[in-house]
C-alpha positions as CSV (number, residue, x, y, z in Angstrom):
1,X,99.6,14.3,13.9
2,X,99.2,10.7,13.8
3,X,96.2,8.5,15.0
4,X,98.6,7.3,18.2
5,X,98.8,10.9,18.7
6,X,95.2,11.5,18.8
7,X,94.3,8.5,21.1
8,X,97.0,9.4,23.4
9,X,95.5,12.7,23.8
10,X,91.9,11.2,23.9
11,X,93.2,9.4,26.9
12,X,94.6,12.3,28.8
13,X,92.2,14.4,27.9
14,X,89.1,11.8,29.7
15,X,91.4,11.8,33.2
16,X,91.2,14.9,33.4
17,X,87.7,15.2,33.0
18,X,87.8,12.5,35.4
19,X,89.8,14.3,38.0
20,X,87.9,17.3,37.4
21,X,84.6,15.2,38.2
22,X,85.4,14.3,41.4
23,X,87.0,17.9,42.5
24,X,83.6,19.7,41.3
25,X,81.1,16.8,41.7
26,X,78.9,17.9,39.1
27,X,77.9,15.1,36.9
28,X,76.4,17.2,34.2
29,X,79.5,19.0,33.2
30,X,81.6,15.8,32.8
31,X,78.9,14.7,30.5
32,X,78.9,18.3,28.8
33,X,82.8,17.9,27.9
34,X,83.3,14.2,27.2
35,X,80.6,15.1,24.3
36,X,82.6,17.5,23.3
37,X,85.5,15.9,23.5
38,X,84.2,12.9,21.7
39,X,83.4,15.5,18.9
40,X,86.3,17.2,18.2
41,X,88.3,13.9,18.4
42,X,86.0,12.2,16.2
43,X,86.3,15.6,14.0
44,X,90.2,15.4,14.3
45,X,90.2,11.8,13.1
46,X,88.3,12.8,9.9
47,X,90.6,15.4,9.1
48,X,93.4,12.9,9.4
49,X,92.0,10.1,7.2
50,X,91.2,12.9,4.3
51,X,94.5,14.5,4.3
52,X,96.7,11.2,5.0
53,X,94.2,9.8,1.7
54,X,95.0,12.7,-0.3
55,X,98.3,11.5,-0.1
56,X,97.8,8.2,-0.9
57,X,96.3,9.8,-4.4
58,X,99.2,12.1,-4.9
59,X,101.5,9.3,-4.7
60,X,99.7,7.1,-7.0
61,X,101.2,5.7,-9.8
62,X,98.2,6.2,-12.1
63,X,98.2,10.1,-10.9
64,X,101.8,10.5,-11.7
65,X,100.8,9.0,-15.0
66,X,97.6,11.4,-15.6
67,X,98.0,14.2,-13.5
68,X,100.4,16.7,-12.4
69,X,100.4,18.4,-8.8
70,X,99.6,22.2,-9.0
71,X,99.4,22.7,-5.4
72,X,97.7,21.9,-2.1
73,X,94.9,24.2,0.1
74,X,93.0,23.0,3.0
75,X,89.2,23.2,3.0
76,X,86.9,23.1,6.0
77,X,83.4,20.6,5.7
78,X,81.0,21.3,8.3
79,X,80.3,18.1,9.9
80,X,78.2,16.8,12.1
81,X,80.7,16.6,14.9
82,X,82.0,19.4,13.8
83,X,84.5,21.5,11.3
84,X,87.0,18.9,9.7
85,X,89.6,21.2,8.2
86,X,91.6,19.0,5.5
87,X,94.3,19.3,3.3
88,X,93.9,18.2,-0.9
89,X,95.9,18.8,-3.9
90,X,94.6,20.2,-7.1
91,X,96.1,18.2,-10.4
92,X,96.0,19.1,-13.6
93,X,94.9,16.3,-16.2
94,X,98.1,15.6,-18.9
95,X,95.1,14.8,-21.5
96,X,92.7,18.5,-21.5
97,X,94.7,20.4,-18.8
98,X,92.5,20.8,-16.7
99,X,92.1,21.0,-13.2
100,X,90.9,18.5,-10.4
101,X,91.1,18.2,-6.7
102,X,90.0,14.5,-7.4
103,X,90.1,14.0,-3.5
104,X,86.7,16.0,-3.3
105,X,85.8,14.2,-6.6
106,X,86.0,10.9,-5.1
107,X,84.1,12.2,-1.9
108,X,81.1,13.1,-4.4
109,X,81.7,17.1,-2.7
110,X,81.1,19.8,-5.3
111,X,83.3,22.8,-4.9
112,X,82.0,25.5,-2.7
113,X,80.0,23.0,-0.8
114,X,80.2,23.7,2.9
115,X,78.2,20.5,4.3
116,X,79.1,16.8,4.4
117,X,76.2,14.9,3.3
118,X,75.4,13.9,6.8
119,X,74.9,17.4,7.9
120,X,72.7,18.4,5.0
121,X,70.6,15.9,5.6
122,X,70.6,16.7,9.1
123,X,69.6,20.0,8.2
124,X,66.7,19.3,5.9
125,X,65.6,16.7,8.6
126,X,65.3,20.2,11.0
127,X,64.0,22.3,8.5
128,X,61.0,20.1,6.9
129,X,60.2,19.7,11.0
130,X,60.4,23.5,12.1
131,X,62.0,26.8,10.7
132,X,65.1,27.5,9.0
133,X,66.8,29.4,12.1
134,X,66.1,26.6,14.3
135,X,67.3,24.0,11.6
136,X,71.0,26.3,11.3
137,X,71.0,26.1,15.2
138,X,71.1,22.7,16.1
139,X,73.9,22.2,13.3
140,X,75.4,25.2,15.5
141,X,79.0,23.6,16.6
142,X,81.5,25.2,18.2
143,X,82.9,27.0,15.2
144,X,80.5,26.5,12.9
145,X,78.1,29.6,11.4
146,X,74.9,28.3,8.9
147,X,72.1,31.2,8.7
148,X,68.9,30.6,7.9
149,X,69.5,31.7,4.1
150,X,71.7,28.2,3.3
151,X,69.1,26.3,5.1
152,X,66.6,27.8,2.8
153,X,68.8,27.6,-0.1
154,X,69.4,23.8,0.9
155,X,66.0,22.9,0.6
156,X,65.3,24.6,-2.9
157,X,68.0,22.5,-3.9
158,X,66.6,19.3,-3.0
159,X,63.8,19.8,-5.3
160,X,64.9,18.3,-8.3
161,X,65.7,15.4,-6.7
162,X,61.9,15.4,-4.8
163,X,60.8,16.1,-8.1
164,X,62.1,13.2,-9.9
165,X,62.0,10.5,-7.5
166,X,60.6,7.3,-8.3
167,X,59.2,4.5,-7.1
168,X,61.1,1.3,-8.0
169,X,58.8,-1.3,-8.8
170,X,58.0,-4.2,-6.7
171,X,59.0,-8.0,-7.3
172,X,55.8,-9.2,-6.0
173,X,52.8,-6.8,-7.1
174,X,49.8,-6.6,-4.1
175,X,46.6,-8.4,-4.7
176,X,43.6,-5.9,-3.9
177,X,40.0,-5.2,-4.8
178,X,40.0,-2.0,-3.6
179,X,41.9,1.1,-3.3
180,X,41.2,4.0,-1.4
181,X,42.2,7.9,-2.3
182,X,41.5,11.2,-0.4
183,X,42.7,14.4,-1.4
184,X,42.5,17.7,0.1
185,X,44.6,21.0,-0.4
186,X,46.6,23.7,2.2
187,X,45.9,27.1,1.6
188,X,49.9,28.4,2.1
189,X,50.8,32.3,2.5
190,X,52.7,33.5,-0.6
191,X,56.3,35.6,1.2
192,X,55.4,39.6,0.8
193,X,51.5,39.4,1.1
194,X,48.8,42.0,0.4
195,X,47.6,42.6,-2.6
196,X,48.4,40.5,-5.7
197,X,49.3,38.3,-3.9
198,X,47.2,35.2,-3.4
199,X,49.3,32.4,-1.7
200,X,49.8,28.5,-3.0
201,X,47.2,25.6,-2.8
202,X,49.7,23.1,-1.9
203,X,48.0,19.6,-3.3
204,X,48.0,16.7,-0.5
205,X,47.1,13.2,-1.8
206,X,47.4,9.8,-0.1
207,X,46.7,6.7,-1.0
208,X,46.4,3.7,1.0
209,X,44.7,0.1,1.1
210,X,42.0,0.2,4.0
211,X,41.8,1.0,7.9
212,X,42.6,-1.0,11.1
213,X,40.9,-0.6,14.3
214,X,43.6,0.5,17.0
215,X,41.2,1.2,19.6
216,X,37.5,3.0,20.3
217,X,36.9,5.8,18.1
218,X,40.8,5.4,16.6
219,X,41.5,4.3,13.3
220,X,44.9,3.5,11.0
221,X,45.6,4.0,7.4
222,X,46.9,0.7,5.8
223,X,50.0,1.2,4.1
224,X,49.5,4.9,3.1
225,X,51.3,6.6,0.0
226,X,51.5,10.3,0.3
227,X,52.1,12.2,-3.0
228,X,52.2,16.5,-3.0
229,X,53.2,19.5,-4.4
230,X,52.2,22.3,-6.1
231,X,51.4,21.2,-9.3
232,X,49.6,24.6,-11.0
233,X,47.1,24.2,-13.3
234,X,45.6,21.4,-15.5
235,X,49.1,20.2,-16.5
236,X,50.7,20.5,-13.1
237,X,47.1,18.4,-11.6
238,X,47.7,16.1,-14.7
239,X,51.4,15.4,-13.8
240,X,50.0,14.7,-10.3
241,X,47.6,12.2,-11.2
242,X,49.1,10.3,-13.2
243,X,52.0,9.5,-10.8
244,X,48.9,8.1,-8.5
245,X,48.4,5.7,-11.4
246,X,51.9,4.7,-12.1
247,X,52.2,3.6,-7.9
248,X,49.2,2.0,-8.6
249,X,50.9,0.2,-11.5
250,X,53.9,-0.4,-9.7
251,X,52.5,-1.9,-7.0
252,X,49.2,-3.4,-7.3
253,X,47.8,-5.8,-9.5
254,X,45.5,-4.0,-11.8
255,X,43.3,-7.2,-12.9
256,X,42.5,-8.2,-9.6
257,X,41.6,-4.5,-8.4
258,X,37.6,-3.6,-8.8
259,X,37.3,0.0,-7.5
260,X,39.5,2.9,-6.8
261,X,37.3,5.4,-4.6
262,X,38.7,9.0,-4.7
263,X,37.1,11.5,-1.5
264,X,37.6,14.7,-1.2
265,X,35.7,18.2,-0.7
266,X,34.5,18.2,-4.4
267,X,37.4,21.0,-5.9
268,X,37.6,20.2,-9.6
269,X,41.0,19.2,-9.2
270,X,39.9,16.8,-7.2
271,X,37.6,15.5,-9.4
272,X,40.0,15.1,-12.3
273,X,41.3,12.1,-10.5
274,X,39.0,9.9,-12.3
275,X,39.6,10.7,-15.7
276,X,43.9,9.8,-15.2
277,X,43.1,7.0,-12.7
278,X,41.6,3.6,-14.0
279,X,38.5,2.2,-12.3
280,X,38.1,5.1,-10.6
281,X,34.5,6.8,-8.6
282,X,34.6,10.1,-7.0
283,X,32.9,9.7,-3.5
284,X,31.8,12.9,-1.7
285,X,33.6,13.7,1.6
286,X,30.7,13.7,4.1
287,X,32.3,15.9,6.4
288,X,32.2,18.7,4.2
289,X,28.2,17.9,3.3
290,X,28.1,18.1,7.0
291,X,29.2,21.6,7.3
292,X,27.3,23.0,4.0
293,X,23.8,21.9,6.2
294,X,24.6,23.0,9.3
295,X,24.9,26.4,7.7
296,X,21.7,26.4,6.4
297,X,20.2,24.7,9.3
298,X,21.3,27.7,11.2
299,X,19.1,30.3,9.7
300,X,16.1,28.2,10.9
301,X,17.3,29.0,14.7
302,X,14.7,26.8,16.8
303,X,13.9,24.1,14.4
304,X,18.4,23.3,13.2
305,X,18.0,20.0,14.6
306,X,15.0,19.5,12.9
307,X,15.8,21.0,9.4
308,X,19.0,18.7,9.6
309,X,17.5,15.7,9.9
310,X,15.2,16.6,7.0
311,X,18.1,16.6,4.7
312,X,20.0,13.8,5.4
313,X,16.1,11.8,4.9
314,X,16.4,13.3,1.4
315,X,19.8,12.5,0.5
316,X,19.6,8.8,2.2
317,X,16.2,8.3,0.2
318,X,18.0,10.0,-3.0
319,X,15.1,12.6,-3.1
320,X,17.4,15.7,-5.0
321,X,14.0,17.8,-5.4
322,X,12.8,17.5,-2.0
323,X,16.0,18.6,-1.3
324,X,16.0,21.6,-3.7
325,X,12.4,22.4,-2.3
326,X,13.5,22.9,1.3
327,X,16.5,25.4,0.4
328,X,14.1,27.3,-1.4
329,X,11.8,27.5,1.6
330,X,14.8,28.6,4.0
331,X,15.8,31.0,1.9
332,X,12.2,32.4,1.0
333,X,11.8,32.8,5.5
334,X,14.7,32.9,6.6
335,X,17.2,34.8,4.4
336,X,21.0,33.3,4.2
337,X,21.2,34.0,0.4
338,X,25.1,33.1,0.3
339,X,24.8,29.4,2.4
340,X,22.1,28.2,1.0
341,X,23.1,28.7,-3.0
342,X,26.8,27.3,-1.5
343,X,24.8,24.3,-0.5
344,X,22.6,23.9,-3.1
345,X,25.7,24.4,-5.6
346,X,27.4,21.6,-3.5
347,X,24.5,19.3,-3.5
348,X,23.7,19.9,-7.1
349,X,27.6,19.4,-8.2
350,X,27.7,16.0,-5.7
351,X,24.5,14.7,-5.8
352,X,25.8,10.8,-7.2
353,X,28.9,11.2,-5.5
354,X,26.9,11.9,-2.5
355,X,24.8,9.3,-3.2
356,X,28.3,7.0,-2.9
357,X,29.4,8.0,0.5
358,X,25.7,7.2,2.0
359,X,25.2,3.4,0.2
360,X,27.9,1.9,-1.1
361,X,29.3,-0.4,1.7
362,X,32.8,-0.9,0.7
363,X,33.4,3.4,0.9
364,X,35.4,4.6,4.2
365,X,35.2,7.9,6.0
366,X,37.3,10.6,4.4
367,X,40.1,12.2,6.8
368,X,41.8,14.3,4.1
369,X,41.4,17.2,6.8
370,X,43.1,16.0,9.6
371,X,45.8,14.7,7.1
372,X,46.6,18.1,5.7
373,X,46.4,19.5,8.9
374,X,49.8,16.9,9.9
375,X,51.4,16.8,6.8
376,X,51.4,20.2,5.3
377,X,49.7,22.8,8.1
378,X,51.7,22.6,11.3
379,X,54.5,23.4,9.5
380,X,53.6,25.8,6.0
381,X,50.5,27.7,7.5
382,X,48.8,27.3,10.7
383,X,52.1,29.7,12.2
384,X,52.1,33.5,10.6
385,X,54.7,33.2,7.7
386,X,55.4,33.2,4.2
387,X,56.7,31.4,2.0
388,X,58.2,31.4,-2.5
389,X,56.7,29.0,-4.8
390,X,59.8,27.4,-4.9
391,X,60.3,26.9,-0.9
392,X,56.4,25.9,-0.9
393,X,56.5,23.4,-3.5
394,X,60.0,21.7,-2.2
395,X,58.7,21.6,1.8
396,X,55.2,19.9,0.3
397,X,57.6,17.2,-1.5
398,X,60.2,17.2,1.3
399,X,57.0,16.3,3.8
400,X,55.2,13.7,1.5
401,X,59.0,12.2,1.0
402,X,59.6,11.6,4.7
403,X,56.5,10.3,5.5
404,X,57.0,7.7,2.4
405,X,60.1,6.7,3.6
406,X,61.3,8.3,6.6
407,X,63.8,10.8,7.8
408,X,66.4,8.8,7.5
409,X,65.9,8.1,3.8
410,X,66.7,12.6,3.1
411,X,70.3,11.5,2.5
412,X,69.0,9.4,-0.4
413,X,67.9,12.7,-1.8
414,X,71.3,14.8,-0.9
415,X,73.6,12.3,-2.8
416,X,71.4,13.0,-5.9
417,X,71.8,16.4,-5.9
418,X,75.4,16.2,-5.5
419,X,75.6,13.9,-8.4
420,X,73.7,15.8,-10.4
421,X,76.3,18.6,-9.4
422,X,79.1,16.7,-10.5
423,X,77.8,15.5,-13.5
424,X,78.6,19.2,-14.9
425,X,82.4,18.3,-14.7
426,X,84.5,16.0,-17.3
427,X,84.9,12.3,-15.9
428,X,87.9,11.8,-13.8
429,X,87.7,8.9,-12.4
430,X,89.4,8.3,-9.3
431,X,89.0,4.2,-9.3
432,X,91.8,2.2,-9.3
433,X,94.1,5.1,-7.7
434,X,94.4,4.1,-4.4
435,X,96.0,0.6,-4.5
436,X,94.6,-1.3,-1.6
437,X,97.0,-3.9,-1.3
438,X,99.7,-0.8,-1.0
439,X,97.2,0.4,1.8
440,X,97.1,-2.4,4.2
441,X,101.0,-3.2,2.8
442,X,101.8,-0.2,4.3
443,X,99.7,-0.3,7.8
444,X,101.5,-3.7,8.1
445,X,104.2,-2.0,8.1
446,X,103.4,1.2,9.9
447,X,102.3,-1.1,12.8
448,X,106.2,-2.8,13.0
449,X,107.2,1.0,13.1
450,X,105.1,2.0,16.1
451,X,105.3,-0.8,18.1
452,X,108.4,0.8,20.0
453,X,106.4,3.6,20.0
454,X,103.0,2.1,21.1
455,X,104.9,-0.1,24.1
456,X,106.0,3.6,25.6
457,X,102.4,5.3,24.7
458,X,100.8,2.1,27.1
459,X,103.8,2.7,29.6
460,X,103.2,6.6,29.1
461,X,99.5,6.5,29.8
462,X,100.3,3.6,32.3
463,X,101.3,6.2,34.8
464,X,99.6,9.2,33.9
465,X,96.6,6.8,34.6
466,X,98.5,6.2,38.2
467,X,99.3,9.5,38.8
468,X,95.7,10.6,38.2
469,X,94.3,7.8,40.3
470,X,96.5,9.5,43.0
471,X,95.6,12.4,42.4
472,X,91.8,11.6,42.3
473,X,92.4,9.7,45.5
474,X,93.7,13.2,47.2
475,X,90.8,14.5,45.7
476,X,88.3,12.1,47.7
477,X,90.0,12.5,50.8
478,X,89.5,16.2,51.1
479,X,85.9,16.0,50.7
């Protein structure tokens, strides 16, 4: 088949879906099948160029110098318009014998690889949104079978490449004077359960330069950074932090920048922060002081709004004892043993950091909560499943990546994997092969060739078109 061939069929193939329209008059089955006949052209047209460029490498001169044919297989790449089933020839190098289909080499496909790199990235764009099965489904294509095990197996892959990603430093470093960073964690379900097993703190940390009003009571982040992962234990939360201070590196200059205020719940890892980041103050997350007091105000039943207030006069007026005092009263009449020592612990552990949050003008209200809750929750833990370290700590990266960049940067990430995939196999080199003065010397000439051809194709569809319009027309008039 030839591409007049396939247009020729396009053509027929849309008046009949035409004729078929106005026999059945339903609009949303003419729509259904010229998708899907827009697919499985598109697909046929793919399949063409690879196999017709196959050629064009097996009659190279530089192949018939370096290489010798062995024979020629068809392979089938799931697509996202579908299978493309193509034919390619495996050579054998004259220099170390051995043995190349260097049409899949210059594609960038590693062998057994069933996805183009627009469909993997279409499937990791699915799956960092919603399951696994529903991520295989909408690549589900006619012919086409992915279970929810390659989807899975797709995004462990991807890991590496989340894993090493950098940031490329910026021509024009940002003049700030201050920085903000809140960090929280997501408590994710390790796959199996019960006993032993304890799940995954996935880490969540963002860094961004201030807030914007959008409207009452509604707030925006100002050029946010998102950085997560697993990162398990001191030199996993070291690794962590100190790609927070690289960005800031990167991006920011340093001399002008006076403070780098770090909120969160008060977690030591958490805390750590300030010894890997420069300039650095930890600042209590008041939310959380919030719900340590209303616990204890609780136990006082009548008098909670009362008891409240009475704390946050001590901690405004940095009065630690007073503080101390009152616990020790609630607890002494009214019990609680197990709130108020969390409290006190939290107060005792927080106190200058509290002391932050309430006076120092330049601090913002922490949102690390609702944050975690987008980023890592709707989709890791607030449904009932499970997850492997492996599949936690990629989705964590995989959400932090798209929110950094966008959906549309994933395929950034599936071209590194399959170059790190290639990089296992001895240099070939297809450049240079395909001469592209012989390429459009020969569509020159292919286009002489057909002309003949192409004058009866018009003529050809010329009256099929007036032989449908009739036929349409016969169509109308019955109704």
């Amino acid at each position: 088949m030839d591409i007049v061939t396939l247009i020729a069929g396009f053509a027929e193939n849309l008046l009949d879906l035409q004729e078929r329209f106005c026999l059945e008059k339903r609009f949303d089955a003419l729509e259904k099948e010229a998708v899907e006949l827009g697919s499985r052209t598109v697909a046929d047209f793919l399949a063409l160029t690879l196999t017709e460029t196959d050629t064009l490498i097996r009659n190279s001169g530089i192949r018939k110098r370096d290489y010798t044919i062995q024979r020629r297989t068809d392979r089938t790449l799931i697509t996202t318009t579908g299978d493309v089933t193509f034919t390619r020839t495996l050579f054998q190098s004259r220099k170390d014998k051995s043995y190349h289909f260097l049409l899949d080499e210059m594609m960038g496909l590693p062998s057994h690889e069933r996805l183009s790199e627009l469909a993997e990235a279409g499937v990791l764009r699915e799956a960092q949104k919603g399951s696994y099965q529903k991520a295989a489904d909408r690549l589900q294509i006619r012919d086409q079978k992915l279970s929810k095990v390659a989807v899975m197996e797709k995004v462990h892959g991807i890991l590496d490449a989340l894993a090493q990603e950098t940031e490329q430093p910026v021509k024009q470093k940002k003049w700030c004077e201050y920085l903000y960073i809140e960090a929280d964690e997501d408590h994710i379900h390790e796959q199996g359960g019960g006993e032993g097993h304890m799940g995954f703190l996935g880490k969540l940390i963002y860094l961004y330069e201030g807030k914007a009003d959008l409207c009452k009571g509604k707030r925006k982040l100002l050029t946010p950074h998102y950085k997560g992962g697993l990162y398990r234990g001191s030199e996993g939360n070291q690794a962590l932090w100190e790609k927070v201070q690289k960005y800031i590196e990167d991006h920011y200059d340093t001399d002008s920048l006076k403070k780098v205020y770090i909120s969160g719940d008060g977690a030591a890892w958490i805390k750590a922060g300030t010894d890997y980041v420069d300039k650095s103050v930890f600042v209590a997350d008041r939310f959380h002081l919030m719900k340590y007091i209303n616990r204890v105000a609780r136990l006082t039943l009548d008098e909670a709004d009362i008891t409240k207030g009475r704390f946050y006069k001590y901690i405004y007026k940095n009065k630690p004892v007073a503080a101390k005092k009152l616990l020790t009263r609630i607890q002494n009449h009214c019990g609680g043993d197990e709130a108020v020592e969390a409290c006190r612990s939290y107060l005792v552990n927080n106190w200058n950091a509290i002391q932050l949050a309430f006076h120092d003008r330049n601090v913002l209200g922490c949102s690390a909560e609702g944050h975690v809750s987008h980023v890592y929750s709707e989709r890791m833990s607030s449904r009932p499943m499970g997850w492997s370290e492996t599949g936690s700590d990629a989705m964590c990266h995989l959400r932090c990546y798209v929110r950094n960049h966008g959906d549309e940067k994933i395929i950034d990430l599936v071209r590194y994997r399959r170059k790190k995939a290639l990089e296992t196999l001895s240099a070939t080199g297809t450049d240079g092969m395909i001469d592209l003065a012989s390429v459009r010397n020969k569509r020159t000439q292919s286009q002489k060739e057909i002309g003949p051809y192409w004058e009866k194709l018009q003529a050809s569809i010329a009256g099929l078109t007036t032989r449908k319009t009739l036929a349409i027309r016969n169509r109308l008039n019955e109704i």
